[in-house]
Structure formats: C-alpha cells, structure tokens
gemmi code that builds the backbone of each chain (N, CA, C; Angstrom):
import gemmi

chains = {
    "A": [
        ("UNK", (32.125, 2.385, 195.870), (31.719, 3.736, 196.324), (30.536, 4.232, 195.499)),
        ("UNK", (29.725, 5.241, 196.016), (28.633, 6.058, 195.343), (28.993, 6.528, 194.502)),
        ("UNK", (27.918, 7.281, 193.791), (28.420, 8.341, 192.615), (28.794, 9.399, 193.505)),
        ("UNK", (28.272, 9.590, 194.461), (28.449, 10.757, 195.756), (29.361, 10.990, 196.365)),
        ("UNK", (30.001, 9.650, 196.771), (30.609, 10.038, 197.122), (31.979, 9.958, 196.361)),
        ("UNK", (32.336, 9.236, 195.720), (32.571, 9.546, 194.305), (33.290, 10.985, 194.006)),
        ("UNK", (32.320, 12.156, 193.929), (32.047, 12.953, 193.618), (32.924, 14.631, 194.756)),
        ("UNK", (32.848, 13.472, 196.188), (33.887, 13.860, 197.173), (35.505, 13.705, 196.867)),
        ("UNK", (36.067, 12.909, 195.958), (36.961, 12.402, 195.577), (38.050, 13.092, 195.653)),
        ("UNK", (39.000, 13.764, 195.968), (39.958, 14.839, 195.652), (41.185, 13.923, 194.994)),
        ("UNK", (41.337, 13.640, 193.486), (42.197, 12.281, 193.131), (43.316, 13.160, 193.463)),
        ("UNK", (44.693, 12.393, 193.593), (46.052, 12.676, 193.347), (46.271, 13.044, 192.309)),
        ("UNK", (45.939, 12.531, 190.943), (46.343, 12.827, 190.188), (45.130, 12.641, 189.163)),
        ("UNK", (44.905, 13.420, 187.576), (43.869, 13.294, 186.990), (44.681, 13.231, 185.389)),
        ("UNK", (44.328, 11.961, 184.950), (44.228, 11.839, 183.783), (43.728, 11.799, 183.003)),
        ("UNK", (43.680, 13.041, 181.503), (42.734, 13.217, 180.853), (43.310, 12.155, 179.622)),
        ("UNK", (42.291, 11.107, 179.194), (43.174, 10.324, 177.654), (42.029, 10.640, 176.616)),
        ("UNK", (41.183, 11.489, 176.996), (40.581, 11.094, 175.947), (40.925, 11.854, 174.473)),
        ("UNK", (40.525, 11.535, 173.739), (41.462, 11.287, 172.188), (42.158, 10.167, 171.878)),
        ("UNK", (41.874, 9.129, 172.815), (42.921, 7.872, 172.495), (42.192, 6.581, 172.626)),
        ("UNK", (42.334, 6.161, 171.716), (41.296, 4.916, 171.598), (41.873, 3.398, 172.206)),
        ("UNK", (41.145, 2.780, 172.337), (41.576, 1.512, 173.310), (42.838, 0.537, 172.400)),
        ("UNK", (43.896, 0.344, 173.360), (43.928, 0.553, 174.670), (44.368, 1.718, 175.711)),
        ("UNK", (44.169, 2.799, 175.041), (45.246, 4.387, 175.083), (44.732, 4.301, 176.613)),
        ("UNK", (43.667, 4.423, 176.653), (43.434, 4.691, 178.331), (43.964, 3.915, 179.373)),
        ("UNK", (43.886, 3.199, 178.994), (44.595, 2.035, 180.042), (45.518, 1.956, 180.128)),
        ("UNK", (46.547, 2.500, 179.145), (47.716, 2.596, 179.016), (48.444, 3.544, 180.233)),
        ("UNK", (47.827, 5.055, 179.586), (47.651, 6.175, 180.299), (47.393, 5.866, 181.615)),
        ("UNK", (46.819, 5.273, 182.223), (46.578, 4.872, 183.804), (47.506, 3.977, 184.279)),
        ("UNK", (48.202, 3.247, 183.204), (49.311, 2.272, 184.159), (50.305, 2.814, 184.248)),
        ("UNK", (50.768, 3.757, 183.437), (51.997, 4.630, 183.468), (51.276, 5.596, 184.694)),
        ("UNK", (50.629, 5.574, 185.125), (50.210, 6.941, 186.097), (50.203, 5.914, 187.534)),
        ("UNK", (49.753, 5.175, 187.152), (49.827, 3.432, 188.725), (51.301, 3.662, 188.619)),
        ("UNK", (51.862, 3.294, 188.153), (53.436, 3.170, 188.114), (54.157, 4.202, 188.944)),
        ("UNK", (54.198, 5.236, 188.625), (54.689, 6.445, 188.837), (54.465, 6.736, 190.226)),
        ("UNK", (53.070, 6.762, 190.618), (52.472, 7.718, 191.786), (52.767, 6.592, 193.080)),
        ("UNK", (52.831, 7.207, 194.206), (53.363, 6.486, 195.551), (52.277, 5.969, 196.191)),
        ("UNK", (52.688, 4.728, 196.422), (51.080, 3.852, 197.543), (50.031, 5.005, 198.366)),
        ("UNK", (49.074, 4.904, 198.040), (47.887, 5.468, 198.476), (47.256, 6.600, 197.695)),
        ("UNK", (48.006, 6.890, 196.038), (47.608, 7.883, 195.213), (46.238, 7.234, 194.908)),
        ("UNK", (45.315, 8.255, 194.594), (44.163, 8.153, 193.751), (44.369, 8.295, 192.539)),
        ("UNK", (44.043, 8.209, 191.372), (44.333, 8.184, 190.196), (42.589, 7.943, 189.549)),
        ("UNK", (42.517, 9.183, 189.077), (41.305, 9.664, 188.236), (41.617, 9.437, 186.619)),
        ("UNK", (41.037, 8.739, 185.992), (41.165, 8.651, 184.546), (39.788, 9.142, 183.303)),
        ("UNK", (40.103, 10.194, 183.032), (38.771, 10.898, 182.026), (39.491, 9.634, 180.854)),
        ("UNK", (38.194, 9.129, 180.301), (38.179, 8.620, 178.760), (37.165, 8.846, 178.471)),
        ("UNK", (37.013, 8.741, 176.863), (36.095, 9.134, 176.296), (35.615, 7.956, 175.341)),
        ("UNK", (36.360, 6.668, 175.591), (36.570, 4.950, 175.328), (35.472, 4.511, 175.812)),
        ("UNK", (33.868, 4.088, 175.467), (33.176, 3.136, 176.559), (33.563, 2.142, 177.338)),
        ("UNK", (34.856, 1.657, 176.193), (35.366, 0.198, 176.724), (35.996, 0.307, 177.944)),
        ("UNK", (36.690, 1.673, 178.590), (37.625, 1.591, 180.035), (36.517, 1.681, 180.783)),
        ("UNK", (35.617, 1.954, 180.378), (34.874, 1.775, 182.225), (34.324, 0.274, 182.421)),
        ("UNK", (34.649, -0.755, 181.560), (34.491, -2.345, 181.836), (35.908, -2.803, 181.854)),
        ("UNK", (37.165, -1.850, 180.863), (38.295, -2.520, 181.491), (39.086, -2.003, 182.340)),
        ("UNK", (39.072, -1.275, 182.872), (39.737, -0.522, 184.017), (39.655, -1.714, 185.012)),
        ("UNK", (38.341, -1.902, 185.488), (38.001, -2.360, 187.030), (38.648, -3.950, 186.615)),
        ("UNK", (38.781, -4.308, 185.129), (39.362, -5.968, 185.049), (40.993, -5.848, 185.494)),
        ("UNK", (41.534, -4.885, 184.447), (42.623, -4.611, 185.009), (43.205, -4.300, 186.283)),
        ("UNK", (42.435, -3.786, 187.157), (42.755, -3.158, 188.627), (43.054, -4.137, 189.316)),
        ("UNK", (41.830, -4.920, 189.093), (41.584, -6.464, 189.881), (42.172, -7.662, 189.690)),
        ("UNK", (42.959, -7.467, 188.270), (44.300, -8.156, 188.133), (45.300, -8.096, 188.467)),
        ("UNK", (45.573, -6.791, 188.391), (47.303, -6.234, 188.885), (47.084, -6.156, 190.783)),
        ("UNK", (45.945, -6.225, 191.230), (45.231, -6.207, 192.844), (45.913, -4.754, 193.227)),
        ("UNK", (45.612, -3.731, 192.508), (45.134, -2.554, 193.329), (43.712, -2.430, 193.142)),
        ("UNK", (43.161, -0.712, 193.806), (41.845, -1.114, 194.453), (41.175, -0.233, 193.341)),
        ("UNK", (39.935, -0.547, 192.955), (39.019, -0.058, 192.000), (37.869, 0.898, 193.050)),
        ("UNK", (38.063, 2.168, 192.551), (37.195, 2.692, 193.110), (35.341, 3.220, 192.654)),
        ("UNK", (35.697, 3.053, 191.682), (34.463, 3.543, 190.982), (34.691, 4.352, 189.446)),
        ("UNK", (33.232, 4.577, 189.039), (33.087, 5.084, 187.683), (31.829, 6.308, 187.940)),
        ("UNK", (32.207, 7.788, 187.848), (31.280, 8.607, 187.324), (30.866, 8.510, 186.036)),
        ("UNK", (29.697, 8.125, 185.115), (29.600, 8.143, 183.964), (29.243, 10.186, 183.615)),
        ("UNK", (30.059, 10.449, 183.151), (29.552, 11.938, 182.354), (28.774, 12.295, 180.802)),
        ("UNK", (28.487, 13.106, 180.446), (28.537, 13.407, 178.824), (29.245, 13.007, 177.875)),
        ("UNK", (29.113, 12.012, 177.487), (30.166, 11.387, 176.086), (31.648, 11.009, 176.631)),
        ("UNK", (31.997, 11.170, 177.849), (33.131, 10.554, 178.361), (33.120, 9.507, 180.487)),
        ("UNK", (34.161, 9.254, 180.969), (33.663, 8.802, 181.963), (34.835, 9.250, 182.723)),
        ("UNK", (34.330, 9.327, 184.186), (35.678, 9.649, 185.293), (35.909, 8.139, 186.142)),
        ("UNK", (37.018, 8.157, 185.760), (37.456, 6.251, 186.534), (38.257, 6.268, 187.393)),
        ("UNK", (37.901, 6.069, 188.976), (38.399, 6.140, 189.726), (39.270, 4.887, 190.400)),
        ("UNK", (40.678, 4.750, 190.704), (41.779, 3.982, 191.337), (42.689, 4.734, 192.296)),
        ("UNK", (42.788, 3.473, 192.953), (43.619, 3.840, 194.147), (44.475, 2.750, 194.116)),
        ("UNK", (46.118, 3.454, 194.196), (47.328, 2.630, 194.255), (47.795, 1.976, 195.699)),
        ("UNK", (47.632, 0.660, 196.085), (47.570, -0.085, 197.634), (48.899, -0.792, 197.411)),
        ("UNK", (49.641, -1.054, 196.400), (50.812, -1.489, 196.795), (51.723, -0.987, 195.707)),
        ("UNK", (52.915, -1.368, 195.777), (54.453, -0.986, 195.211), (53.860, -1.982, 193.330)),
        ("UNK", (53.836, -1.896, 192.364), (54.074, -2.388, 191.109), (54.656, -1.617, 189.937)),
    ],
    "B": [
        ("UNK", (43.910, -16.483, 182.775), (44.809, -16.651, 181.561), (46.247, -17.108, 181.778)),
        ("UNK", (47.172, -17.678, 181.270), (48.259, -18.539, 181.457), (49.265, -17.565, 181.764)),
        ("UNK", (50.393, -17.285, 182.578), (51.360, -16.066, 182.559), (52.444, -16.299, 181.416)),
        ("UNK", (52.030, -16.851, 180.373), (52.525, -16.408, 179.135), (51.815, -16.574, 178.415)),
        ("UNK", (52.028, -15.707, 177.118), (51.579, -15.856, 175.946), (52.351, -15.407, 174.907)),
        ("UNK", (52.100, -16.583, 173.626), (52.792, -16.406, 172.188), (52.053, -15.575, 171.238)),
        ("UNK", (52.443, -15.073, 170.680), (51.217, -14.590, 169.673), (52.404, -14.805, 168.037)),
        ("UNK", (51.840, -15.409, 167.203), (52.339, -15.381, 165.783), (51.846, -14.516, 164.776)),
        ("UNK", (52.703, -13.627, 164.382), (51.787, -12.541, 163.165), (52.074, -13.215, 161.708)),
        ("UNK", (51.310, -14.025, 160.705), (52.379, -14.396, 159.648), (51.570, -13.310, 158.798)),
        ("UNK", (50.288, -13.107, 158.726), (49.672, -12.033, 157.699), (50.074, -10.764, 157.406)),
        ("UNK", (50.346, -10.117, 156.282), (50.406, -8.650, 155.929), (49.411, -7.685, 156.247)),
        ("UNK", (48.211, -8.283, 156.710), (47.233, -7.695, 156.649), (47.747, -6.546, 158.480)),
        ("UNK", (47.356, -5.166, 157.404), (47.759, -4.255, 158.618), (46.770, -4.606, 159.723)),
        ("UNK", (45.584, -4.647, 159.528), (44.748, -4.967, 161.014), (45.262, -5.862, 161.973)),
        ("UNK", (45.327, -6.791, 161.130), (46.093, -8.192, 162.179), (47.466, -8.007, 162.957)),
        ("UNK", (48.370, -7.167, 162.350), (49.151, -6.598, 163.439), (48.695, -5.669, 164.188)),
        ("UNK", (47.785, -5.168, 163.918), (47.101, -4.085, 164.954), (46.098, -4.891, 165.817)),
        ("UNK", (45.740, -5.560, 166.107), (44.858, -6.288, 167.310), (46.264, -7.181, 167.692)),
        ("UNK", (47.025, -7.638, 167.149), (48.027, -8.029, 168.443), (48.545, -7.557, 169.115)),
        ("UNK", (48.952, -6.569, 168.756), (49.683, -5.415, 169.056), (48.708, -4.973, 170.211)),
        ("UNK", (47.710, -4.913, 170.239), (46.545, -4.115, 171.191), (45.992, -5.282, 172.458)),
        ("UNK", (46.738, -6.497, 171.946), (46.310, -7.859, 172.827), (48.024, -7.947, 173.711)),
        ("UNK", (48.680, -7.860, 173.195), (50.230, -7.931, 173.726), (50.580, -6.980, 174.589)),
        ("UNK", (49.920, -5.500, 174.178), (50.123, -4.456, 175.035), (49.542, -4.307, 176.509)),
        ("UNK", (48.010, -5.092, 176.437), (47.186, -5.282, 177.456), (47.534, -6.357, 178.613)),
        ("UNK", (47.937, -7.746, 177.970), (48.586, -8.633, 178.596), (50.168, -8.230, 178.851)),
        ("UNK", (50.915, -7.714, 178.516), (52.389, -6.871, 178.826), (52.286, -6.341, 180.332)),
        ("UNK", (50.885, -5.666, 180.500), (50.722, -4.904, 181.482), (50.300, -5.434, 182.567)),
        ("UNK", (49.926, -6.495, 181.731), (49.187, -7.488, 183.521), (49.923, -8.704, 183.662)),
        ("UNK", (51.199, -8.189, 183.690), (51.758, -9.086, 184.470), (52.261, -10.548, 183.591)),
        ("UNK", (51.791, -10.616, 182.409), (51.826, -11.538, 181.382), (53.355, -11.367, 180.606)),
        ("UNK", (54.034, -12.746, 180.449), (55.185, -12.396, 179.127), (54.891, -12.573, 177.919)),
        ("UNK", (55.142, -11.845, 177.136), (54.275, -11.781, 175.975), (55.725, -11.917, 174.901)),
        ("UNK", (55.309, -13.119, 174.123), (56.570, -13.376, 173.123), (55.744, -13.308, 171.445)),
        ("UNK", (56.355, -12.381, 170.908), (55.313, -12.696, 169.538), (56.873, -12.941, 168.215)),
        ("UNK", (56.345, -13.488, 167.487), (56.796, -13.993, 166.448), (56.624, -13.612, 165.033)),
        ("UNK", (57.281, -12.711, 164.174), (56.624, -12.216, 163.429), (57.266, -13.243, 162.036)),
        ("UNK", (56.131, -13.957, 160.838), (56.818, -14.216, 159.870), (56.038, -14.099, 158.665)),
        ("UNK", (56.672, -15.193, 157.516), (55.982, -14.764, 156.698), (55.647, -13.262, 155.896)),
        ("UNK", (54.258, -13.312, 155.286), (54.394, -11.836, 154.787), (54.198, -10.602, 155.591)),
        ("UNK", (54.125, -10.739, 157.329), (53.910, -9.931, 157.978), (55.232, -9.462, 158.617)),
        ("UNK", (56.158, -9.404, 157.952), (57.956, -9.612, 158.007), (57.334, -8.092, 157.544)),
        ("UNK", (57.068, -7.749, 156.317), (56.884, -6.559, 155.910), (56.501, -5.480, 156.414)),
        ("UNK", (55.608, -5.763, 157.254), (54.888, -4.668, 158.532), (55.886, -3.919, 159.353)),
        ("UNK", (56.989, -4.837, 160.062), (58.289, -4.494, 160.536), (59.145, -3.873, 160.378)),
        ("UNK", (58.871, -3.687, 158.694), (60.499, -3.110, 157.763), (60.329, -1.574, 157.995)),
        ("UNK", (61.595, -1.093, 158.492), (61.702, 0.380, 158.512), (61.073, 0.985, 157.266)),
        ("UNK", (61.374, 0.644, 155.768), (61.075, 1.090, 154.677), (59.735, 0.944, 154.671)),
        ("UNK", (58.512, 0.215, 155.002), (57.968, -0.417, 154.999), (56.655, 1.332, 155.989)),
        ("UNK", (57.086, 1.290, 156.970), (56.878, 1.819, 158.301), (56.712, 3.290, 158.074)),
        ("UNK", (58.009, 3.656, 157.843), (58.414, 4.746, 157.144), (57.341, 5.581, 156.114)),
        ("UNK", (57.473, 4.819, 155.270), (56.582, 5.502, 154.298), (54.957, 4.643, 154.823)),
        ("UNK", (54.836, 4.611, 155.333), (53.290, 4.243, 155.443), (52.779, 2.905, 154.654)),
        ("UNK", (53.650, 1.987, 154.249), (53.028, 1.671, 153.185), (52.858, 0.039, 153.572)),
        ("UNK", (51.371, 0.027, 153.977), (50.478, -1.047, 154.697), (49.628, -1.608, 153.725)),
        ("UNK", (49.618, -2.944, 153.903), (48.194, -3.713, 152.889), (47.383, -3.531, 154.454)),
        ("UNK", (46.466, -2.530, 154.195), (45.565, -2.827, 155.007), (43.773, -2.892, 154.246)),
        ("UNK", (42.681, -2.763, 154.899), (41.532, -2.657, 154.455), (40.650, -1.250, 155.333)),
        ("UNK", (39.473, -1.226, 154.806), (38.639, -0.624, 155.870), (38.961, -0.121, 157.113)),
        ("UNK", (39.080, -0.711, 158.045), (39.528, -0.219, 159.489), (41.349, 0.436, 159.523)),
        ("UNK", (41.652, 0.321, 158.430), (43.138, 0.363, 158.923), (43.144, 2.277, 158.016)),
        ("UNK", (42.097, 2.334, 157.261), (41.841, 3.555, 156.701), (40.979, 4.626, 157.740)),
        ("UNK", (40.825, 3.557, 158.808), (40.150, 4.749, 159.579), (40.723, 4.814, 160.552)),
        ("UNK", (41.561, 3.765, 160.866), (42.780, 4.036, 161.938), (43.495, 5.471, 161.461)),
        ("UNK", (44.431, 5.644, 160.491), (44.608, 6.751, 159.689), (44.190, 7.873, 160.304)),
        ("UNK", (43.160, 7.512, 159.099), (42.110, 8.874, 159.064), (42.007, 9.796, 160.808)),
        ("UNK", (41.516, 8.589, 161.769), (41.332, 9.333, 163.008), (42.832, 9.273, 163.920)),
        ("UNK", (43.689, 9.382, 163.458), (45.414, 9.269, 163.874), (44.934, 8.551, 165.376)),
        ("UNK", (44.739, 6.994, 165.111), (45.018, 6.357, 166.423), (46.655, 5.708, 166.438)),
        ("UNK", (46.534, 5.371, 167.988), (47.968, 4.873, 167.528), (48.354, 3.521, 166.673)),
        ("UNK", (49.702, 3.747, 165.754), (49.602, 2.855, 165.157), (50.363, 1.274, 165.767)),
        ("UNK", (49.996, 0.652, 165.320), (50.737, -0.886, 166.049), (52.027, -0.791, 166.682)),
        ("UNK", (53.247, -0.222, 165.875), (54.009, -0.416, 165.894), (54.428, 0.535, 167.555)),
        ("UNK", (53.839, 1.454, 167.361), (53.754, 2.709, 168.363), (52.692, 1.932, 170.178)),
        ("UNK", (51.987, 1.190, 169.707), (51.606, 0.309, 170.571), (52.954, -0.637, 171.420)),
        ("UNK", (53.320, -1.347, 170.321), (53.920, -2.346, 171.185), (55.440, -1.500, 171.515)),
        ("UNK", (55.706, -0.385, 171.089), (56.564, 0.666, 171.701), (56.444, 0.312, 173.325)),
        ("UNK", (55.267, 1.082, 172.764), (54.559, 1.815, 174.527), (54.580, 0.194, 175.220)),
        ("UNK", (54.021, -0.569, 175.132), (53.715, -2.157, 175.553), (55.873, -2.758, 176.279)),
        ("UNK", (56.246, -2.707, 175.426), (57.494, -2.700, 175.815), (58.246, -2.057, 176.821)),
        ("UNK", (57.801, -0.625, 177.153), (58.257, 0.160, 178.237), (57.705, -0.480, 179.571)),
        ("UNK", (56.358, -0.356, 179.538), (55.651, -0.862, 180.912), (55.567, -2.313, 181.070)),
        ("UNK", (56.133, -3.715, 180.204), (55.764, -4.508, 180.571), (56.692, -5.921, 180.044)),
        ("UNK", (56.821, -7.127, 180.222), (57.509, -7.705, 179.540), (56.872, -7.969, 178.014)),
        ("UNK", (57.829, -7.955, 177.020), (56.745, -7.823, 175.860), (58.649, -8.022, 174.977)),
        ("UNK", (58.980, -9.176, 174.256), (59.900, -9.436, 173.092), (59.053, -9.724, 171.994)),
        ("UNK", (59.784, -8.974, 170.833), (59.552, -9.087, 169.775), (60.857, -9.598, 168.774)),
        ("UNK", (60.531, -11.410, 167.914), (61.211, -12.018, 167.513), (60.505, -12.001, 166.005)),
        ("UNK", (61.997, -11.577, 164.929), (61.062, -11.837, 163.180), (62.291, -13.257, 163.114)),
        ("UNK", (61.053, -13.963, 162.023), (61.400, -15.648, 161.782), (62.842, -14.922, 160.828)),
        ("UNK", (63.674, -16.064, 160.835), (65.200, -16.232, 160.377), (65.125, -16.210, 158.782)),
        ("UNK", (64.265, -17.565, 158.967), (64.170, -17.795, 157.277), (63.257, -16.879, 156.807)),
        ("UNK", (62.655, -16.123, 157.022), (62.152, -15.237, 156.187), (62.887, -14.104, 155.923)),
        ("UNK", (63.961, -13.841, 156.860), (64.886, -13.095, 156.651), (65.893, -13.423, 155.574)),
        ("UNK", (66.189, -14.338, 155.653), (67.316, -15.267, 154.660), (66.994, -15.119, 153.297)),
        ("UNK", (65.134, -15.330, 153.344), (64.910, -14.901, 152.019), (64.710, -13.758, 151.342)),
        ("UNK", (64.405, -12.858, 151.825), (64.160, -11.362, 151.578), (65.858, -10.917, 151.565)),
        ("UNK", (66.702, -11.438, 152.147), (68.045, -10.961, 151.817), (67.378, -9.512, 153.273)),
        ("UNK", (67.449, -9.986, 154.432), (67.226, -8.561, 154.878), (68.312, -8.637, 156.679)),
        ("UNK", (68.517, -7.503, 156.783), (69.740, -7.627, 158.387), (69.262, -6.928, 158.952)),
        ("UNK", (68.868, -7.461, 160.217), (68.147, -6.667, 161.511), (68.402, -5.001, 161.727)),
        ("UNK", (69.190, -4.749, 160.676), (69.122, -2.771, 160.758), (67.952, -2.628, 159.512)),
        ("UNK", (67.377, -3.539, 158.604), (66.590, -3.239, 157.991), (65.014, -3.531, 158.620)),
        ("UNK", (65.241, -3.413, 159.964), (63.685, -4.150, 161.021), (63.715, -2.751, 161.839)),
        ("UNK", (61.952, -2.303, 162.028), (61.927, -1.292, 163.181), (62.731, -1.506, 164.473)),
        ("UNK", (62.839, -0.950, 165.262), (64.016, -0.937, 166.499), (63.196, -1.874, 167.466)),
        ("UNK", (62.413, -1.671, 167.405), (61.111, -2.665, 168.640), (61.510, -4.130, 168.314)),
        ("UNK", (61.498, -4.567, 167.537), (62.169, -6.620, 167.313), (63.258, -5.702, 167.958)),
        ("UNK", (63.965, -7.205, 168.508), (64.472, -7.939, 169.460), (65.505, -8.419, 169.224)),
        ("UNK", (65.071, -9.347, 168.234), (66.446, -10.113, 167.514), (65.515, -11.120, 166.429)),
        ("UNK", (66.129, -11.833, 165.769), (65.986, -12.959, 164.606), (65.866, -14.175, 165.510)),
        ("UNK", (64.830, -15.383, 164.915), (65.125, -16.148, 165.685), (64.119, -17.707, 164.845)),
        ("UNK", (64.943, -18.616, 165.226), (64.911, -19.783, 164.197), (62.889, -20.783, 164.420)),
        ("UNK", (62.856, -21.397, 164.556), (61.264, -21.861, 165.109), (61.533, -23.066, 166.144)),
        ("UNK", (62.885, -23.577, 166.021), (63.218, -24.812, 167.515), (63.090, -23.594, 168.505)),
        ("UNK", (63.557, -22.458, 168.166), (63.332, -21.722, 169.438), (62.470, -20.825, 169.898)),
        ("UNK", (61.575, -20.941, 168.856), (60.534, -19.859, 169.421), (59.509, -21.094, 169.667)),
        ("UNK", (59.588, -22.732, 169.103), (58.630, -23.069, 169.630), (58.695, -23.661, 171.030)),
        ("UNK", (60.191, -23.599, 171.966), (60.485, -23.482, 173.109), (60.116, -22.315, 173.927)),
        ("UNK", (59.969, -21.382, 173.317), (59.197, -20.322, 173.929), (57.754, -20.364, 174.301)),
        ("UNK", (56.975, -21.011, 172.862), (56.014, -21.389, 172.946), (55.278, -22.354, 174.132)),
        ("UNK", (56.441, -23.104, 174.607), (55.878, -24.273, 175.113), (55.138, -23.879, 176.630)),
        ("UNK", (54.296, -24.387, 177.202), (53.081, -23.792, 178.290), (52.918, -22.290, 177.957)),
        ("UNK", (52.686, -21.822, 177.082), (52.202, -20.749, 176.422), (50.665, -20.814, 176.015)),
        ("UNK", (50.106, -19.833, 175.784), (48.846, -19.854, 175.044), (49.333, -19.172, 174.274)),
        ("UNK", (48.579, -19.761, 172.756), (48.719, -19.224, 171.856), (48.569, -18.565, 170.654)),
        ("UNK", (48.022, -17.778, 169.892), (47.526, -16.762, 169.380), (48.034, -16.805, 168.001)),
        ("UNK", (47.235, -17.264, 166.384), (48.116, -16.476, 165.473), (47.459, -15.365, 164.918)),
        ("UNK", (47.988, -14.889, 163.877), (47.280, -13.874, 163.240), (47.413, -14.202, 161.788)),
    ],
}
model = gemmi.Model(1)
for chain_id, residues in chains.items():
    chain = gemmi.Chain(chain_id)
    for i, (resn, *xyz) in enumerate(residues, 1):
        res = gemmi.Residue()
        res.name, res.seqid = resn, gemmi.SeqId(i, " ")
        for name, pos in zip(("N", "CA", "C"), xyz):
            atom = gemmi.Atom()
            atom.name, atom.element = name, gemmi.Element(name[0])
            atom.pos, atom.b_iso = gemmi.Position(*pos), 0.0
            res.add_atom(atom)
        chain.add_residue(res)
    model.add_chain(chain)
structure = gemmi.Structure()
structure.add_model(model)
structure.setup_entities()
C-alpha cells in the first residue's frame, strides 16, 4: 500500500510500544495478532528502527498480511492485517 | 531456519543471556521450538538470589540496559514463554555442584536435566551457544 493510502487506514486496534526496545515491539504486536479476530488491522507505533525491517519478516513468516510502514518523526506507524486464526 | 532450535548459555556474562533470551523470544514466536540449556557459570544468572538482588557480571551494555530500564532477560523469556513454545532446562551437574534445588532457580526453568538428554533434544536442531 501507499503512504496514502496508508494514511486512509482506520486500524482495529493501535499499538503504542514505544519505550521498548527490540524485541518489545514485536512482542507487543504478537500479543495484539493473537488476541484480535481475522480481519483486524493492527497498527504498531515504535520508536525501534529495527521493527520497520522486522515486522514485515515476521508477518511473512507467521503468513499474515503486511501492510505497510508510515515512517514519522523519530518513531514509525506499522501496519498488519490478521488473515487467519494463530 | 530449522523448526527447532537449541541454544546453550554456559557464560556468566549478563549480555550473553540477554541476546539469547532476545533470539529465543523471536524464534518462540515464529513458530520455532526453542530448547535452551543453561550451564556452567551461567547457572548463576538463573538463581533467584542471584536475580533478586541484581547481581550480574555484566559489562558496558548490560549498564545501559539498566540505566535505560529495558527489559531484562529473564523478563524476556517470561514474555517468550507465554506466546510461544520456549523450555528452559539448567544442566544437573552443575546443580549437584553448587549444592542447589530447583526452588533455588527463577520460576521460568523448567526442570534439571542431564546432557544424554538435552543432547537428544539437540538432535536436528540448530544450534546456538553462548
């Protein structure tokens, strides 16, 4: 997806981790994959450079869907979407 | 990557349980079984007394772990344990020698366990020491 549209995004749910250093974010997002029911969006603020290269590894491992990365001011918005039961 | 992995901690050195801990937690989550082995002088890292009072051979990074209250290892493979498969085994004989009984180990180990059997665990494993 765009940054645009992106930016259209209305997530299910928004997780803020930042204050938590790697792997905190990722953490924070699998407990939030876990939880939320097939077809949640799941927005993750970090403030980690490293989740916006491991998010999309992780996504694409566990095979839900990677939606994108807004990069912001000193943190990033990481966008996922939950496509099956894990 | 292999759907298991061993990881061995034998060092005291606090960092080195802290990057396994941060490698076990990541692979826990994806789907990986993650068996680690703790012996040697990194038996100590484990010990409630140990834990408790803070009291880590660490260096440099483990002072700024601290300093900026990240989470600490032990609090890692906590969290790593909830969401994922993830056992934690301390070697026998190092127990035997320290004179120490699994109520003197943080709650996260698992159980005690000899090396015929953790290196059956090991086996089609990748494997990791520290």
């Amino acid at each position: 997806m765009t940054e645009e549209e992106l930016k259209q995004i209305k997530p299910t749910v928004t997780v803020d981790a930042r204050g938590t250093y790697c792997p905190g974010p990722l953490m924070e997002l699998i407990k939030e994959v876990r939880q939320q029911p097939v077809g949640s969006v799941i927005e993750l603020i970090s403030g980690d450079a490293g989740s916006a290269k491991d998010v999309p590894e992780w996504i694409n491992k566990v095979k839900q869907e990677f939606l994108g990365v807004i990069p912001e001011d000193g943190y990033w918005r990481i966008f996922s979407k939950k496509v099956k039961d894990m | 990557m292999s759907d298991k992995l061993a990881i061995i901690i034998a060092s005291e050195e606090y960092e080195k349980s802290h990057v396994a801990s941060m490698i076990a937690s990541v692979a826990a989550v994806s789907g990986v079984e993650v068996s680690i082995f703790v012996t040697m002088n990194a038996v100590y890292n484990f010990l409630k007394e140990t834990v408790e009072k803070k009291n880590f051979t660490g260096g440099k990074l483990y002072e700024q772990i601290k300093e900026k209250k990240a989470s600490m290892f032990y609090e890692l493979f906590d969290q790593a344990k909830m969401l994922g498969g993830l056992k934690i085994y301390v070697c026998s004989m190092v127990m035997d020698i320290l004179n120490i009984e699994k109520e003197d180990l943080i709650d996260i180990v698992d159980d005690n366990l000899g090396l015929a059997a953790f290196l059956g665990i090991m086996d089609g494993a990748e494997t990791i020491t520290f």
